[in-house]
C-alpha positions in Angstrom: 85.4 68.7 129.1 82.2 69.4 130.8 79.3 67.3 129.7 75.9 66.9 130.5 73.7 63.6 129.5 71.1 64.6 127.5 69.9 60.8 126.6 70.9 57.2 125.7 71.3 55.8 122.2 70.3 52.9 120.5 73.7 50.9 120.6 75.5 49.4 124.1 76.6 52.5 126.5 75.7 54.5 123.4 74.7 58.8 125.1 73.6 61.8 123.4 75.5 65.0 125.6 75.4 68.3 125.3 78.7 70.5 126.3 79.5 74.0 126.3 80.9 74.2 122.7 77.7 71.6 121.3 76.1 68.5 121.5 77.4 65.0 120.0 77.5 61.4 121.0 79.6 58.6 121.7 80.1 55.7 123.9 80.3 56.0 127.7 83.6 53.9 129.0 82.2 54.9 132.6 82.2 51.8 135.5 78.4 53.0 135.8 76.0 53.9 133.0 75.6 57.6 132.4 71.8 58.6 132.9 70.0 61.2 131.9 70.5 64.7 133.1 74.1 64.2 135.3 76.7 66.2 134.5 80.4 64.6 134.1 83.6 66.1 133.5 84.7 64.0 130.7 87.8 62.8 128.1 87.4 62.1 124.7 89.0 59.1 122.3 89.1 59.2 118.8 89.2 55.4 118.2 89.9 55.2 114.1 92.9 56.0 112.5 91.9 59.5 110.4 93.4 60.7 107.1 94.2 64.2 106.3 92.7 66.4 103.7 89.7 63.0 103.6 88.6 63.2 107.5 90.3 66.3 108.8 90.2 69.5 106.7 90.6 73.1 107.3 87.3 74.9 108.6 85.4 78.0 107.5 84.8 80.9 110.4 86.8 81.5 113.4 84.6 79.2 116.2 84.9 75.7 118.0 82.3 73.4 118.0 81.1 69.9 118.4 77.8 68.8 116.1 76.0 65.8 114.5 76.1 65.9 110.7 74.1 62.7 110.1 76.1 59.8 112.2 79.2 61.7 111.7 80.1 63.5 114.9 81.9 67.0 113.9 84.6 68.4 116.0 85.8 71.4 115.2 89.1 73.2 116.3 92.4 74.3 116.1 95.3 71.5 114.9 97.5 72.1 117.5 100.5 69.4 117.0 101.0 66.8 114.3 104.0 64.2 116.1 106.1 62.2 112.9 104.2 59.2 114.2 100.9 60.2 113.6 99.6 61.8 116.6 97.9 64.8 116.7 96.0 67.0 119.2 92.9 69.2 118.5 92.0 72.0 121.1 88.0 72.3 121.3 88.4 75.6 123.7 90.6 74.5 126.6 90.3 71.1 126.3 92.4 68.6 124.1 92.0 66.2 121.9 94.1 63.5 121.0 94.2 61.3 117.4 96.1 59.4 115.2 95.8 60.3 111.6 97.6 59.6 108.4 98.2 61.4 105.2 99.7 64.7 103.5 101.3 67.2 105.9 98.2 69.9 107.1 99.6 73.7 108.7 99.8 73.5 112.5 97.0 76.3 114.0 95.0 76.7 111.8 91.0 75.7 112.3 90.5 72.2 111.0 87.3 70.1 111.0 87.8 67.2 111.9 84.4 63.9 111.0 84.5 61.0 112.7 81.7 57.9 113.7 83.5 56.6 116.6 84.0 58.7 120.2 85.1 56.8 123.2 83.9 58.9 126.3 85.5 58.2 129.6 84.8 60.2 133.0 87.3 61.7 134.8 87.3 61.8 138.4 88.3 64.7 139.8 
């Protein structure tokens, strides 16, 4: 995903970015700090282990996103695959996102929301 630095946190390798789908944070797993400004084709890693229907539930309206709701970071996108071990993927547009989550079976394409505190960002060099 293509992000752009908007500013740094509060917190070690904390950043604030803006993307095309919306804005969020996380922490930059770069070898150099992030500044303001650049622009970095990024990958995203949702640390914590998240329960269905609790952390990940289906979403109103028909559009992606990414948005702060207080310190939660809010991705939101289509639940592509659910693996019998836990792993799942989220498409935000054309980019992927994997997870592990836990919990009660969820339907496969549908538009989920998906809250989380923790995003790992790590640069990808092209």
């Amino acid at each position: 995903m293509r992000i752009t630095i908007v500013r740094q946190g509060i917190r070690t390798n904390e950043i604030y970015f803006a993307a095309g789908c919306g804005e969020g944070k996380g922490i930059w797993c770069g070898g150099t700090p992030a500044l303001p400004g650049e622009g970095h084709e990024a990958e995203f890693e949702l640390p914590a282990l998240l329960m269905r229907w609790v952390d990940i539930v289906p979403a109103a309206g028909d559009s992606c996103g990414i948005r702060m709701d207080g310190e939660q970071l809010v991705l939101t996108g289509t639940l592509e695959n659910i693996e019998e071990d836990g792993t799942a993927c989220l498409r935000l547009g054309a980019d992927l996102i994997m997870f592990e989550c836990l919990g009660e079976p969820m339907a496969l394409g549908g538009l989920v929301e998906l809250r989380t505190r923790e995003l790992m960002i790590y640069p990808v060099n092209l």
